[in-house]
N, CA, C and O of each residue as an XYZ file, in Angstrom:
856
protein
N    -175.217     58.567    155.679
C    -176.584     58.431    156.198
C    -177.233     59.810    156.217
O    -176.664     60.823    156.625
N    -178.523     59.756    155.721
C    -179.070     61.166    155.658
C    -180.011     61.316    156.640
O    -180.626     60.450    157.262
N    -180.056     62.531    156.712
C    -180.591     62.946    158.066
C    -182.396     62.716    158.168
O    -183.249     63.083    158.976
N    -182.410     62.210    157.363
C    -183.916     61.847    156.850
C    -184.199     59.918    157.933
O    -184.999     59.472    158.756
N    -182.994     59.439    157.207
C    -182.410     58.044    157.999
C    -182.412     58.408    159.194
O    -183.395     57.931    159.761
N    -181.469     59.341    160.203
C    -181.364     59.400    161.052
C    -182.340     59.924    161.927
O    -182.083     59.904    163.131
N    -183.501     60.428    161.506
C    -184.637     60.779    162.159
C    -185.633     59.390    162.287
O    -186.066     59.108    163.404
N    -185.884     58.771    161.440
C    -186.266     57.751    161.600
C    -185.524     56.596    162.192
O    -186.184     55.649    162.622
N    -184.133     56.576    162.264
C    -183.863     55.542    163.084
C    -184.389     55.797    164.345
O    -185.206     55.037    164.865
N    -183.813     57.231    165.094
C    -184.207     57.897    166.139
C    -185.709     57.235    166.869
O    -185.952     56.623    167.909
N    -186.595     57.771    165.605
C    -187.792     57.467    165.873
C    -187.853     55.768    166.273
O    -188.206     55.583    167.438
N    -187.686     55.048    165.818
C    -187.177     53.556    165.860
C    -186.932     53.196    166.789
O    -187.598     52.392    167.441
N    -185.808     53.746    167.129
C    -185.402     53.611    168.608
C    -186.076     54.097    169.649
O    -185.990     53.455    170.696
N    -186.718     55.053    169.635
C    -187.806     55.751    170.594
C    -188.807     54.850    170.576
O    -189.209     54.871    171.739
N    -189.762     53.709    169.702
C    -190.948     53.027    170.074
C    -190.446     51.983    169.987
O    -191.327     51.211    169.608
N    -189.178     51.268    170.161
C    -189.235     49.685    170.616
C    -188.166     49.885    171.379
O    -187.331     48.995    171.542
N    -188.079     50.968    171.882
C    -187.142     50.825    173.039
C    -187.451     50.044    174.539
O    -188.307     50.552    175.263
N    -186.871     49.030    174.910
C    -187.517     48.209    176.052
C    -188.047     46.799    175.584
O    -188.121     45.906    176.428
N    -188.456     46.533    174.157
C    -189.154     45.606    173.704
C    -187.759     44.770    172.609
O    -186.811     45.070    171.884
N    -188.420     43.708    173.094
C    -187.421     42.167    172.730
C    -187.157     42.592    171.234
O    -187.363     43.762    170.911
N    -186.639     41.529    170.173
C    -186.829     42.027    168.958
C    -187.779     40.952    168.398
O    -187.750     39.774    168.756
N    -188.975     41.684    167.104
C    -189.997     41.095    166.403
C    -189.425     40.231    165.509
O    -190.207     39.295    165.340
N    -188.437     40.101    164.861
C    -188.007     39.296    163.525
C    -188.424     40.480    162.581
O    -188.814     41.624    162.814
N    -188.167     39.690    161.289
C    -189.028     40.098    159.867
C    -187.566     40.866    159.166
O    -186.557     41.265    159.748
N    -187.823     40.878    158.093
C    -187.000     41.283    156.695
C    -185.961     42.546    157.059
O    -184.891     42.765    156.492
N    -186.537     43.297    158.122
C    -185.477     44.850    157.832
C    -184.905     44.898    159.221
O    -184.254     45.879    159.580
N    -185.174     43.645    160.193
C    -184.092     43.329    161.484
C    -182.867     44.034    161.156
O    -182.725     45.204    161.509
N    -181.934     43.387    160.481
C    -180.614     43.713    159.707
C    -180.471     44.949    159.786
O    -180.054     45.720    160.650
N    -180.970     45.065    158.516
C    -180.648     46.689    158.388
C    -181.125     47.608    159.301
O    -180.798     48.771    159.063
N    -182.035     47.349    160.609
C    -182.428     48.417    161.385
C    -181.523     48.426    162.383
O    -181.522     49.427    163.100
N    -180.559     47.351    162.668
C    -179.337     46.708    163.522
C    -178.666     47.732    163.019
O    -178.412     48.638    163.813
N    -178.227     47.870    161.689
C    -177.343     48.461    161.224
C    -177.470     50.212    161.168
O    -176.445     50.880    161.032
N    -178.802     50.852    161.285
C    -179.000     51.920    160.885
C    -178.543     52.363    162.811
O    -177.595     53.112    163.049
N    -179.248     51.857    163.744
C    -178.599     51.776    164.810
C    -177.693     51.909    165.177
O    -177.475     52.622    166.157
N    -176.513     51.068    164.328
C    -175.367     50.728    164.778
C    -174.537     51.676    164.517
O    -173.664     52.026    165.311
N    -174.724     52.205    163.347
C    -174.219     53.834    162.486
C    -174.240     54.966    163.112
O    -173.390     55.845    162.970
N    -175.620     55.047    164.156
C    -176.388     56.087    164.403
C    -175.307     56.108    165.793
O    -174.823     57.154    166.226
N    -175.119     55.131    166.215
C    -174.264     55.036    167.680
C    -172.855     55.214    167.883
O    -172.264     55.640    168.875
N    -172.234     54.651    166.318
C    -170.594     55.424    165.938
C    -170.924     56.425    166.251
O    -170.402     56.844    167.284
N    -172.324     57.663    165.284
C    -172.021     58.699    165.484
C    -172.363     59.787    166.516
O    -172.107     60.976    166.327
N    -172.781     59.447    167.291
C    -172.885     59.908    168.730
C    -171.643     59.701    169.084
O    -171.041     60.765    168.936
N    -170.931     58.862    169.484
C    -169.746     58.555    169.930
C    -168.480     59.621    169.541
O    -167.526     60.176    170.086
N    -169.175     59.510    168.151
C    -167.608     60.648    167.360
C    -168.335     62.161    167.355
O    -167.955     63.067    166.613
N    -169.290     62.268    168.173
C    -169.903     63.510    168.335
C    -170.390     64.122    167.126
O    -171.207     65.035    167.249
N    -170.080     63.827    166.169
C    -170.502     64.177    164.758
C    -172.279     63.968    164.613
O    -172.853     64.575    163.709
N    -172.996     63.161    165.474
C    -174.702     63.550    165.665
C    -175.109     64.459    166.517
O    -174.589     64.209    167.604
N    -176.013     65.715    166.592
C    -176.618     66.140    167.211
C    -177.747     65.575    167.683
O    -178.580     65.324    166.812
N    -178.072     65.259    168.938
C    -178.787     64.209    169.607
C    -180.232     64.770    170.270
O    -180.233     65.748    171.017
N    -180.940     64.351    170.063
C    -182.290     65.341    170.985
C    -182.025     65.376    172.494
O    -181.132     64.685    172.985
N    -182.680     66.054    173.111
C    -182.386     65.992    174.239
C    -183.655     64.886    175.090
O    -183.494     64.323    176.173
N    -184.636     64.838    174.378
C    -184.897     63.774    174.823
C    -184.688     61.971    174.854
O    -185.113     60.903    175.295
N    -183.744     62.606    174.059
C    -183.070     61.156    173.421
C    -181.976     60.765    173.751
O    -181.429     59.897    173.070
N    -181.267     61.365    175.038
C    -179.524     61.211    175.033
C    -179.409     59.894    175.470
O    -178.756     59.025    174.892
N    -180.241     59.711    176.806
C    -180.305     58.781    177.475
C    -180.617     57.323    176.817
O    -180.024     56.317    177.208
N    -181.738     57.290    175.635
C    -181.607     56.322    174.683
C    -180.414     55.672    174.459
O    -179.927     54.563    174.676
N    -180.009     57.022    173.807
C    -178.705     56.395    172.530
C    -177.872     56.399    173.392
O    -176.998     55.665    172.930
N    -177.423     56.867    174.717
C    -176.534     56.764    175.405
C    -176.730     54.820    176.200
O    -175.870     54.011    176.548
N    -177.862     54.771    176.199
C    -177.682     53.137    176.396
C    -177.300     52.150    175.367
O    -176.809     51.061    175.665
N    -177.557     52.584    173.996
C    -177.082     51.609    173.167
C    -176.022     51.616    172.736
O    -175.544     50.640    172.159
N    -175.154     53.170    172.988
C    -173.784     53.330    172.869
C    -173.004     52.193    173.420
O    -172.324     51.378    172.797
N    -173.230     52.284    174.747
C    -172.802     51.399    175.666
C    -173.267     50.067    175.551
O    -172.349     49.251    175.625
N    -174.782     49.413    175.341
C    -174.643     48.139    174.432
C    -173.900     47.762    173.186
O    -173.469     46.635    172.939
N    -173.780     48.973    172.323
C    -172.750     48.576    171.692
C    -171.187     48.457    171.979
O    -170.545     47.425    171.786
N    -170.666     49.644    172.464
C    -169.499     48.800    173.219
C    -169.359     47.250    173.774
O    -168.601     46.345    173.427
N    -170.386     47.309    174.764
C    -170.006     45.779    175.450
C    -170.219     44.781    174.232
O    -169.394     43.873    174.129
N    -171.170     44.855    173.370
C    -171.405     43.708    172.330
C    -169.409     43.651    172.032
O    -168.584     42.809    172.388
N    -169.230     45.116    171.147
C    -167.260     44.803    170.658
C    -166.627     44.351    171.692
O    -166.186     43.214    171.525
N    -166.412     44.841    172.739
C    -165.741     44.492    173.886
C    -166.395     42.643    173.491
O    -165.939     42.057    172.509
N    -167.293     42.069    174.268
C    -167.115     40.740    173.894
C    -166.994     39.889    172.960
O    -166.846     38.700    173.239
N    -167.048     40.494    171.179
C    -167.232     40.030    170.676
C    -165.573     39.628    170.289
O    -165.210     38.530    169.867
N    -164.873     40.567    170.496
C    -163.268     41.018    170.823
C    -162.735     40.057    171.871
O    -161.553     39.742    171.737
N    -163.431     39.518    172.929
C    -162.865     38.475    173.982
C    -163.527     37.354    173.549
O    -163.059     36.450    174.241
N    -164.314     36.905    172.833
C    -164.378     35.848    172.153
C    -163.999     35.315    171.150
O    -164.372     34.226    170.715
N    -162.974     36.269    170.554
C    -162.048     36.017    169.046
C    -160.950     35.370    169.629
O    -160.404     34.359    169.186
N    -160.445     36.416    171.325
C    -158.792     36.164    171.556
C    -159.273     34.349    172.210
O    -158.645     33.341    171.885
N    -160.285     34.356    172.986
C    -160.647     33.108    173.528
C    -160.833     31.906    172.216
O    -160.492     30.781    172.581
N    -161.087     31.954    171.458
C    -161.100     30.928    169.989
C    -159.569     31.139    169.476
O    -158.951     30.282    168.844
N    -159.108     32.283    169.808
C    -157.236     31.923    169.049
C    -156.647     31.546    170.424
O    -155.443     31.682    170.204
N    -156.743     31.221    171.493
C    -156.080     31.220    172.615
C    -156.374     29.555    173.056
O    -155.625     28.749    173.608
N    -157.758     29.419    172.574
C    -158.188     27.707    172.297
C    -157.398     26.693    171.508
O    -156.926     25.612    171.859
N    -157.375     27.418    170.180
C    -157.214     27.035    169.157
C    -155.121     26.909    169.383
O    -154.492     25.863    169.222
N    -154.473     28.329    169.784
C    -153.350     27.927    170.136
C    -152.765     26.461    171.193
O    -151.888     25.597    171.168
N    -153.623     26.793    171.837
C    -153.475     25.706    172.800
C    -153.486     24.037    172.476
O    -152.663     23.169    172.770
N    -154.611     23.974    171.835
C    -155.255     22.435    171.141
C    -153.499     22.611    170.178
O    -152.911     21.530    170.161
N    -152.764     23.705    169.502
C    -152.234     23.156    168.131
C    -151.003     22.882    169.392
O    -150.745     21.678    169.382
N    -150.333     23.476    170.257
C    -149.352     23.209    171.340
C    -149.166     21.803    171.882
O    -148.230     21.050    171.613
N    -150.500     21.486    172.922
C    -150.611     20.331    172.998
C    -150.393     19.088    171.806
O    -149.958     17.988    172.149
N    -150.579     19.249    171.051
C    -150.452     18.197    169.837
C    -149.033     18.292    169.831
O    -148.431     17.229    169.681
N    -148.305     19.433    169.973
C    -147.184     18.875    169.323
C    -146.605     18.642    170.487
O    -145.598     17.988    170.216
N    -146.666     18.803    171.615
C    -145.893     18.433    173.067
C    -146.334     16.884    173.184
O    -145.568     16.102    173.749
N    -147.559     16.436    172.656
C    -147.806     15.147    172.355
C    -147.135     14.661    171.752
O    -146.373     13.895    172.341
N    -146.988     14.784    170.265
C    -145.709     14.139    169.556
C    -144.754     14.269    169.900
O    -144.360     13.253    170.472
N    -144.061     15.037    169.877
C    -142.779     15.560    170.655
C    -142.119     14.143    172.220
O    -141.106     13.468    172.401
N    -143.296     14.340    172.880
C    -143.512     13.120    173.863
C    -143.156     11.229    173.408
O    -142.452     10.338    173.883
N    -144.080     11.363    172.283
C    -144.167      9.856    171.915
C    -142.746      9.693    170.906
O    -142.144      8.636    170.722
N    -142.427     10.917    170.370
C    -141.282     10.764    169.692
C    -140.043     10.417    170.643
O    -139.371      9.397    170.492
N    -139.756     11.587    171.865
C    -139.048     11.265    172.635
C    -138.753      9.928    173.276
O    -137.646      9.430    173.479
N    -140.278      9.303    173.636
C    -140.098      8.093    174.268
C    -139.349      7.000    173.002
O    -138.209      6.537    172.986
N    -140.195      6.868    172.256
C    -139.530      6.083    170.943
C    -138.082      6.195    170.659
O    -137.457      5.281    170.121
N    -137.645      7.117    170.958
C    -136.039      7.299    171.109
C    -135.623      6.950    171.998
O    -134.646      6.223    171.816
N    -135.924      7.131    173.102
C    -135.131      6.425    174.231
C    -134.943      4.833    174.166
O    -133.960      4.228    174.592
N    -135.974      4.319    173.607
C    -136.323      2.617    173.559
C    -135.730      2.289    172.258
O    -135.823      1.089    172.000
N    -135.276      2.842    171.558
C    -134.488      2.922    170.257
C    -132.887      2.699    171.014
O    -132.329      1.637    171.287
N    -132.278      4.502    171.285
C    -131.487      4.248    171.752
C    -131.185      3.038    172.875
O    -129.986      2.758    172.894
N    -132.005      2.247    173.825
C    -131.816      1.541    174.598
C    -131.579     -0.154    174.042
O    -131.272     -1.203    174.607
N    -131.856      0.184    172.845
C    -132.005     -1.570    172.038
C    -131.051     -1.485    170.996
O    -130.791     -2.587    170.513
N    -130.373     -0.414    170.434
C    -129.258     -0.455    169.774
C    -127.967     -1.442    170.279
O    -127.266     -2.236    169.652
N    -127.975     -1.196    171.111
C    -125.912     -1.990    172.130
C    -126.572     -3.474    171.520
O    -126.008     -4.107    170.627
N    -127.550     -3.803    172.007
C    -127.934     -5.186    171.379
C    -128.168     -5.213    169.893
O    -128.935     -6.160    169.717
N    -127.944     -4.752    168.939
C    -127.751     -4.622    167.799
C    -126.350     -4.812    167.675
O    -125.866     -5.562    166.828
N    -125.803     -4.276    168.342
C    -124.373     -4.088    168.151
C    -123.528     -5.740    168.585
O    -122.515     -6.175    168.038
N    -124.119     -6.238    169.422
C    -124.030     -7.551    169.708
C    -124.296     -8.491    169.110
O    -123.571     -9.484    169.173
N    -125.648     -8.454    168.191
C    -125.520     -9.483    166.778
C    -124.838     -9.650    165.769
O    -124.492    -10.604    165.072
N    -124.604     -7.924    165.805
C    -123.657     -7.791    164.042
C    -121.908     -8.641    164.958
O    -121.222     -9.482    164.375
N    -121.655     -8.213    166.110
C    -120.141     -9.047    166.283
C    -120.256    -10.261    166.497
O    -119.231    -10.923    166.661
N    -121.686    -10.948    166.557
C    -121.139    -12.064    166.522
C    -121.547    -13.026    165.578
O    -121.500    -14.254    165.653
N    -121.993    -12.223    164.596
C    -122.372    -12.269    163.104
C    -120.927    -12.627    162.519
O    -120.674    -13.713    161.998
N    -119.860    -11.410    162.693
C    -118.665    -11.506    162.138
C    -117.321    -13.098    162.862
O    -116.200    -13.534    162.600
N    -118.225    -13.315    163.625
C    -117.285    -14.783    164.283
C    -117.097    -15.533    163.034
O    -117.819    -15.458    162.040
N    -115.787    -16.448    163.224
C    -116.170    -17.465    162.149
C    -116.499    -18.924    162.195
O    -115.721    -19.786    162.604
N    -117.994    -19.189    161.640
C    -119.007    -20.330    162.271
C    -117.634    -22.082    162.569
O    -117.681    -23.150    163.180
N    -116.847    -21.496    161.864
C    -115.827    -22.940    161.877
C    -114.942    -22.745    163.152
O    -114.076    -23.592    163.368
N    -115.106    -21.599    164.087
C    -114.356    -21.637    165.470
C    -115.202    -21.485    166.526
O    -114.821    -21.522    167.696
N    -116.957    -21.220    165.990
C    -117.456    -21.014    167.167
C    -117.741    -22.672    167.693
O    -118.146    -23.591    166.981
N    -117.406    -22.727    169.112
C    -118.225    -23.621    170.070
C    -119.755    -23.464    170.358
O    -120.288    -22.356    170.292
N    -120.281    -24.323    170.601
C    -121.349    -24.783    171.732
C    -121.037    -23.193    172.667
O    -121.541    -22.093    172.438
N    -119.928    -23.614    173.868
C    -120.141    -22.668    175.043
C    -119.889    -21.391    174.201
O    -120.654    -20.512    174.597
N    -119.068    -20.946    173.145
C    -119.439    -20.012    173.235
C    -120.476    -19.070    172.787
O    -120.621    -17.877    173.055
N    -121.372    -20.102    171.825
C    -122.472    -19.637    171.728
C    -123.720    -19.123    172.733
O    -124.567    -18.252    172.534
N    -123.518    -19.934    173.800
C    -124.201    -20.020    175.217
C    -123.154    -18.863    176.033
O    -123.102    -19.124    177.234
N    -122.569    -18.017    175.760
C    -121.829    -17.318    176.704
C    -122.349    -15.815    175.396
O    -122.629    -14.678    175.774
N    -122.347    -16.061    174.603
C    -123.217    -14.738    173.818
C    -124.273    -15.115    174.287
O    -124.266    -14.758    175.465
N    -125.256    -15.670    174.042
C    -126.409    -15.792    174.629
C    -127.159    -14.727    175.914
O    -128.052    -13.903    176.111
N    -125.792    -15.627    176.693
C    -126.144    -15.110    178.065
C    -125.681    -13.535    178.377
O    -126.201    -12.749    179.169
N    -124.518    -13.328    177.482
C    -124.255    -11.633    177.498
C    -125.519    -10.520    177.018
O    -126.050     -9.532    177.527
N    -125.687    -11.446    175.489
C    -127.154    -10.753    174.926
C    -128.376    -10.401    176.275
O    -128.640     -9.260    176.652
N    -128.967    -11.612    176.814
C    -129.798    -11.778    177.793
C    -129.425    -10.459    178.672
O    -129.969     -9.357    178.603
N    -128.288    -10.888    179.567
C    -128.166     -9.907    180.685
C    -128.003     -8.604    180.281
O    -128.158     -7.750    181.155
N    -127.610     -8.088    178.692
C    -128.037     -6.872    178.388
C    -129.132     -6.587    178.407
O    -129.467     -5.613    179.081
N    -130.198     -7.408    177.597
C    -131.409     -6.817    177.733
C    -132.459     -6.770    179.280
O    -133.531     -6.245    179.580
N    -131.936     -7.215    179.640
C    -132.519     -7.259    181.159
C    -131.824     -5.959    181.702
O    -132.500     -5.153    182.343
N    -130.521     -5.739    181.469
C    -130.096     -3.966    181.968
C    -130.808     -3.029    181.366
O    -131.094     -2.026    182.020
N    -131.256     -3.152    179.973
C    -132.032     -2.468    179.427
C    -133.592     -1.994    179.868
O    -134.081     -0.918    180.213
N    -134.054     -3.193    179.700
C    -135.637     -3.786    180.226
C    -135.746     -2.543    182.240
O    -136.671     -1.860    182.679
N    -134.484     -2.809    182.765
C    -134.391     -2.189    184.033
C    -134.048     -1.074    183.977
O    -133.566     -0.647    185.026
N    -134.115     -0.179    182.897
C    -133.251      1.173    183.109
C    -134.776      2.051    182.781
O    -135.084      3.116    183.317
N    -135.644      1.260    181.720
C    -137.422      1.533    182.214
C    -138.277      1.190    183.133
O    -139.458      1.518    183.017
N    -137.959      0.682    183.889
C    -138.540     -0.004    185.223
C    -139.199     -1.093    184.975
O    -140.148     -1.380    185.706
N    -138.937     -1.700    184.192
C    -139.342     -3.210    183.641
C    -138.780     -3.837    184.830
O    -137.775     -3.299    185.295
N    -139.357     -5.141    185.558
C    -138.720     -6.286    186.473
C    -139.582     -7.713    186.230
O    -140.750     -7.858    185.870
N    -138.775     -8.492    186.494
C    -138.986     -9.946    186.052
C    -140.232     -9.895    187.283
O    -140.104     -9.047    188.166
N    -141.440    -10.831    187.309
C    -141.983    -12.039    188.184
C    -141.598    -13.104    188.148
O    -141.917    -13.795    187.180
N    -140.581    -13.770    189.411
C    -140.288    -14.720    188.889
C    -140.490    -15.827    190.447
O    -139.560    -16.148    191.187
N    -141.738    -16.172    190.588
C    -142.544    -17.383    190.854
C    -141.399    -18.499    191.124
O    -140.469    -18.808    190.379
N    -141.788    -19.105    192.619
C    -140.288    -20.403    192.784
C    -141.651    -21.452    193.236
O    -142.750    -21.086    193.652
N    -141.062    -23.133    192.950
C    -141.989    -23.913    193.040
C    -142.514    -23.885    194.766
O    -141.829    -23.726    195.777
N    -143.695    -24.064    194.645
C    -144.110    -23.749    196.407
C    -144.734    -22.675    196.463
O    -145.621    -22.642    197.315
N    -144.600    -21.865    195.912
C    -145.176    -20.291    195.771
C    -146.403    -20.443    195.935
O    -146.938    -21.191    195.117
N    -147.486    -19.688    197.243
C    -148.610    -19.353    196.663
C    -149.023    -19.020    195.868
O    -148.407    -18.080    195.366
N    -150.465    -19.516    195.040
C    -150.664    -18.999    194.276
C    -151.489    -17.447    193.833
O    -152.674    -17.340    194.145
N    -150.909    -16.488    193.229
C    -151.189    -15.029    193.008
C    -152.088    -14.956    192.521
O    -151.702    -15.549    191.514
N    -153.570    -14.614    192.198
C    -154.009    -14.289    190.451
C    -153.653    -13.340    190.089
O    -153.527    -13.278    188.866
N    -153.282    -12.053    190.922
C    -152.792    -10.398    190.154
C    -151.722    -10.524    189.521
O    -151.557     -9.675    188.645
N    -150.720    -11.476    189.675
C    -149.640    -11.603    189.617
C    -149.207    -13.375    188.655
O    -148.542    -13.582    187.640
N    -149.640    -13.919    189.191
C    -149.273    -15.543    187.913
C    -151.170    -15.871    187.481
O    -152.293    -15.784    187.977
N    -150.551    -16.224    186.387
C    -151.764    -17.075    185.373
C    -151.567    -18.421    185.653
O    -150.433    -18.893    185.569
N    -152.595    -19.158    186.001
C    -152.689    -20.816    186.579
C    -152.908    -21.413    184.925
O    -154.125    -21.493    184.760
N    -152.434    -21.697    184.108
C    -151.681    -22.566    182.215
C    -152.686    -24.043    182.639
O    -153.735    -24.376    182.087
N    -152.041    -24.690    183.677
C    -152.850    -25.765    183.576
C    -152.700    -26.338    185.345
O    -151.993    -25.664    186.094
N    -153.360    -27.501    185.849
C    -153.434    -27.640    187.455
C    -152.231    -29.260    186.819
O    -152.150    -29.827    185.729
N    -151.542    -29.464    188.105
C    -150.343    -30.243    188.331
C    -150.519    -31.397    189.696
O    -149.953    -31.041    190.729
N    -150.992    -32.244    189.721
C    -150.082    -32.596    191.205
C    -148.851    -32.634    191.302
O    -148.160    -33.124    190.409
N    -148.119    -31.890    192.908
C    -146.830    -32.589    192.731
C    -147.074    -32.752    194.508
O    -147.838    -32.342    195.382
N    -145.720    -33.747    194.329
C    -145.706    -34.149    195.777
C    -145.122    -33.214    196.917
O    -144.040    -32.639    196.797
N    -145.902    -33.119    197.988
C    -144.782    -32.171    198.676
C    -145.405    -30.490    198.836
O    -145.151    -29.672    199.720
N    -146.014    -30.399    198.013
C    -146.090    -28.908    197.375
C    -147.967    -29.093    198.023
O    -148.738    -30.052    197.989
N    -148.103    -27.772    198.522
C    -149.788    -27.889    199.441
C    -150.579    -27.458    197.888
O    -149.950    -26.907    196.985
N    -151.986    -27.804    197.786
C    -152.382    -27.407    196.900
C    -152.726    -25.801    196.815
O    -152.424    -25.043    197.738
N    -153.460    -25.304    195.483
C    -153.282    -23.926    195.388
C    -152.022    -23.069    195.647
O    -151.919    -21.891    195.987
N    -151.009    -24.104    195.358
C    -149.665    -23.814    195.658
C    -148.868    -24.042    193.911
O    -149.518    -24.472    192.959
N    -147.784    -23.752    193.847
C    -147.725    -23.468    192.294
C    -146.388    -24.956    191.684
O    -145.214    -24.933    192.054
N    -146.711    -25.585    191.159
C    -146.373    -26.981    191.190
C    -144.847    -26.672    190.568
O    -143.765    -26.962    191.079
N    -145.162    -25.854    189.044
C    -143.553    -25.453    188.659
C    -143.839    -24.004    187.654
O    -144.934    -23.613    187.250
N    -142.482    -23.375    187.412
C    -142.868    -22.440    186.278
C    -142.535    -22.454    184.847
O    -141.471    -22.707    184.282
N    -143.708    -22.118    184.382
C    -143.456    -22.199    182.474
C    -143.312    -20.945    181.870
O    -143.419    -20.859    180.647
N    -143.005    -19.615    182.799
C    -142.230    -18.877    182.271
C    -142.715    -17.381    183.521
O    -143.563    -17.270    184.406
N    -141.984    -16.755    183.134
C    -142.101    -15.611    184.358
C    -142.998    -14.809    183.792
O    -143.658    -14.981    182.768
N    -142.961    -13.644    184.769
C    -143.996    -12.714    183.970
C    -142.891    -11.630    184.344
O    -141.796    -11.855    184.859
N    -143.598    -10.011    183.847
C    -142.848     -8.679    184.110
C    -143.719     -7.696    184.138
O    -144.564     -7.541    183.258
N    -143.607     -7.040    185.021
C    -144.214     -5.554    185.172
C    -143.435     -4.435    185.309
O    -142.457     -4.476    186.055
N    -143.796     -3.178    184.539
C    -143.377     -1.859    184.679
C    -144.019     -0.900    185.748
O    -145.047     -0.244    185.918
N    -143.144     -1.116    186.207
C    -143.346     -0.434    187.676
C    -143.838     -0.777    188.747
O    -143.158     -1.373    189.582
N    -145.221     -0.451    188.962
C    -146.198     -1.628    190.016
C    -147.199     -2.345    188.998
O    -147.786     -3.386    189.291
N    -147.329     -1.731    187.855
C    -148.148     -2.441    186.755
C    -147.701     -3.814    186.218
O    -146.591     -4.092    185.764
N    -148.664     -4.541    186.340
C    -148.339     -5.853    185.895
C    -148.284     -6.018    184.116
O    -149.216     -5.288    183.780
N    -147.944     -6.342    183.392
C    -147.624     -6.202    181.800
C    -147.910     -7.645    181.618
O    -149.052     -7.809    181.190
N    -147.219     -8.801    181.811
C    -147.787    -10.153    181.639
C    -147.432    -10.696    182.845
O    -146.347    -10.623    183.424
N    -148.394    -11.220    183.156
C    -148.209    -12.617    184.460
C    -147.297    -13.290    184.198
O    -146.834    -13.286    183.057
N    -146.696    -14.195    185.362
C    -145.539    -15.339    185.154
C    -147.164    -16.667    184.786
O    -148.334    -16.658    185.170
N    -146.575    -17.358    184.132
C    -147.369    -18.404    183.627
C    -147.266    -19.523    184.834
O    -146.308    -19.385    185.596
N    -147.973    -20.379    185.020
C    -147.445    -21.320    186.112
C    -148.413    -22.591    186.140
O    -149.540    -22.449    185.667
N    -148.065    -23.720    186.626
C    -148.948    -24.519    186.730
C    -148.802    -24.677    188.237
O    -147.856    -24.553    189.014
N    -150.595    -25.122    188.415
C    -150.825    -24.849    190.078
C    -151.378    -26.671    190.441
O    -151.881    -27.489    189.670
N    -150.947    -26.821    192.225
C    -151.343    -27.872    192.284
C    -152.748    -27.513    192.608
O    -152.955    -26.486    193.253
N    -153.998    -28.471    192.112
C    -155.417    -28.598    192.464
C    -155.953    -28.660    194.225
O    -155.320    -29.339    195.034
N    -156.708    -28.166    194.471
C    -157.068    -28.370    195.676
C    -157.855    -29.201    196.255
O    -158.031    -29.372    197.461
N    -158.398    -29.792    195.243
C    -159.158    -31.488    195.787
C    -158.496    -32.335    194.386
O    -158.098    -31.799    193.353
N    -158.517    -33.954    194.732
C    -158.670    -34.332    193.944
C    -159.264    -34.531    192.822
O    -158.702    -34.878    191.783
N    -160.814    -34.255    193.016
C    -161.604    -34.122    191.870
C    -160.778    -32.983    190.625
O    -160.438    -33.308    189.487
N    -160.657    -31.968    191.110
C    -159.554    -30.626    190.393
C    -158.855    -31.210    189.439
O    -159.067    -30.905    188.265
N    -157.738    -32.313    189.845
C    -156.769    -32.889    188.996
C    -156.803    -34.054    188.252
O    -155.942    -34.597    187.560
N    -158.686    -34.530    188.687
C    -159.253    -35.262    187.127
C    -158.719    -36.938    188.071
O    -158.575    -38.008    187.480
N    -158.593    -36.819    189.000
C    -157.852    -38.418    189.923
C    -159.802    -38.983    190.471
O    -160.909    -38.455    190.568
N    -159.213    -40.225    190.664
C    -160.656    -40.511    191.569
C    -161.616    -40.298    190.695
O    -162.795    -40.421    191.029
């Protein structure tokens, strides 16, 4: 930069000092002749007027703070950006984990079809088909419970729930008060306190009109 430049930036800086910026074509480069002019104050390599220290001594220091933030807004976009790529994988990592556990937890019952796959169909019984059955079953119910899965399981007489049983269709039965649950057509299960499916149920009606009589 020649000292021809640097008198006129000077000057530059001396009549819009205080004033916003105008726009127009040589913004840029007057940013820049500035910006040059303020390295070199800094590296002492400008001789500075003396009516001018105080100028350039403020834009020194605007320029610092501009690097200074422009420098904490790089580490803040890689410190974002680390974060967002972390989370993702502690996410997968997560859904992978779970998927394994429910993997590993449904294998033993794998292992229970293939042996009784290998039976031979000309010695199996009736009961003992119904005694695999029921081994299969009560595994998966140890299973189903080792995630906090638990049956709803609704007895005839039962008030009737809505959070908890789905009314399938209305029943009279004898004996049983109405809005009372006549019999069950299958349970329900929830994980944890969360309900997952209702027990299904048929309910007795509470007037006759309800159960389509009269």
């Amino acid at each position: 930069m020649s000292k021809e430049d640097i008198n006129d930036t000077i000057e530059t800086i001396e009549h819009e000092a205080g004033k916003g910026p105008e726009g127009g074509s040589n913004d840029e480069e007057r940013a820049l002749r500035i910006d040059a002019i303020c390295q070199l104050a800094k590296s002492g390599e400008l001789e500075v007027p003396p009516e001018m220290e105080e100028v350039i001594e403020a834009f020194v220091h605007t320029i610092e703070q501009r690097d200074e933030n422009q420098a904490k807004l790089i580490r803040a976009i890689a410190d974002h950006q680390n974060f967002q790529r972390r989370a993702m994988l502690n996410e997968r990592e997560a859904r992978t984990s779970a998927t394994q556990g429910v993997v590993q937890g449904l294998i033993p019952l794998m292992d229970q079809f293939d042996m009784a796959l290998l039976l031979d169909p000309e010695k199996v019984t009736a009961q003992t088909v119904m005694d695999g059955v029921r081994m299969t079953r009560d595994e998966f119910v140890r299973i189903l419970g080792g995630y906090g899965v638990s049956a709803i399981s609704p007895e005839v007489g039962d008030e009737f729930e809505p959070g908890i049983h789905e009314a399938m269709m209305q029943q009279p039965a004898e004996g049983i008060e109405p809005g009372h649950i006549a019999f069950v057509m299958s349970v329900g299960y929830k994980l944890g306190e969360r309900v997952i499916r209702p027990a299904k149920v048929a309910v007795v009606p509470t007037t006759e009109a309800d159960s389509g009589e009269g």
